[in-house]
N, C-alpha and C positions, 0 to 999 in steps of 0.2 A: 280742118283741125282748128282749134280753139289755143288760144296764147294770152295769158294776162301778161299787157306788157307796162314794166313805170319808165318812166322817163323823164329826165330834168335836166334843164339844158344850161348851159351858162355862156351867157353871149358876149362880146369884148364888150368893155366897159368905156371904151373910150370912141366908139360908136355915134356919131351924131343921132339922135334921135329920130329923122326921117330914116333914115337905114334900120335901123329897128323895128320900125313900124312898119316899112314894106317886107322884112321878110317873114314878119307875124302873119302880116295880111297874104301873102303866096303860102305861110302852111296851113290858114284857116280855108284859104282856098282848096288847097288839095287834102285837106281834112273833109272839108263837105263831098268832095267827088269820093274820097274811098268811103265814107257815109253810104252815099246812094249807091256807091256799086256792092255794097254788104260786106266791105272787107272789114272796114273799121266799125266795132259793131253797139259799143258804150266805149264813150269819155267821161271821165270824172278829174274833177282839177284834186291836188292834194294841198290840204291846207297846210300855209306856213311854207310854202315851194314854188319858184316856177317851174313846176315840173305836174303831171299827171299820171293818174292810170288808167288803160284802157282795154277794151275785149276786143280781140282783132280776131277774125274769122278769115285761113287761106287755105289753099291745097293746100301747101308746102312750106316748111321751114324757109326753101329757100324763096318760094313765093313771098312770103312775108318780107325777106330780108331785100330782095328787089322792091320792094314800095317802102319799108322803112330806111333807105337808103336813098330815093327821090324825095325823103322830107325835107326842107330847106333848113333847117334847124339842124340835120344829123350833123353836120361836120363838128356842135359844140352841145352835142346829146351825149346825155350818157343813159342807155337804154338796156333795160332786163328782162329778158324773157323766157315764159316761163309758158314750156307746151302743158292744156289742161284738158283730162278727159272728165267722163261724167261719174259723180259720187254715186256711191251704192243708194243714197237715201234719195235721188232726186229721182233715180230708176225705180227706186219704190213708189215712190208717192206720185210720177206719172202714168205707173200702171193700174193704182187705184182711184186716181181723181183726175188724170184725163191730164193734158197740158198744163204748165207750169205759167202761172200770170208772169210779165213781163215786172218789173219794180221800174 
């Protein structure tokens, strides 16, 4: 199943800035492994936010909600998701021109 997920986090402000930085650096880390294992499948930052959106690929709702709950950010995520199937015109135009290029 397909999930366009946004997400934008707000982190305490009164935070020493090494603390900030290690827990950016732990969900870039576990950003790159659900990468490689195809769950997290496109990132895009949203301008004007810290916050993103992205194509996550899982069995299950709930499958999703166990990895987006190991994000070191969820505890000050605010996260929407939004299950997505395939449009009628993309099922067209893959059955007359073969695979859909990548953007």
């Amino acid at each position: 199943m397909l999930f366009l997920i946004r997400m934008a986090t707000n982190l305490p402000g009164d935070w020493p800035p090494e603390k900030t930085a290690e827990l950016r650096a732990r969900e870039l880390a576990l950003g790159l492994e659900y990468m490689e294992r195809g769950l997290l499948r496109r990132a895009f930052r949203t301008v004007g936010e810290d916050g993103n959106a992205s194509i996550w690929e899982a069995d299950s709702p709930e499958a999703l909600h166990e990895a987006l709950r190991a994000l070191p950010k969820f505890p000050w995520a605010r996260i929407t998701v939004t299950p997505l199937v395939e449009h009628p015109i993309e099922k067209s135009m893959k059955e007359k021109h073969g695979a859909i290029p990548n953007f």
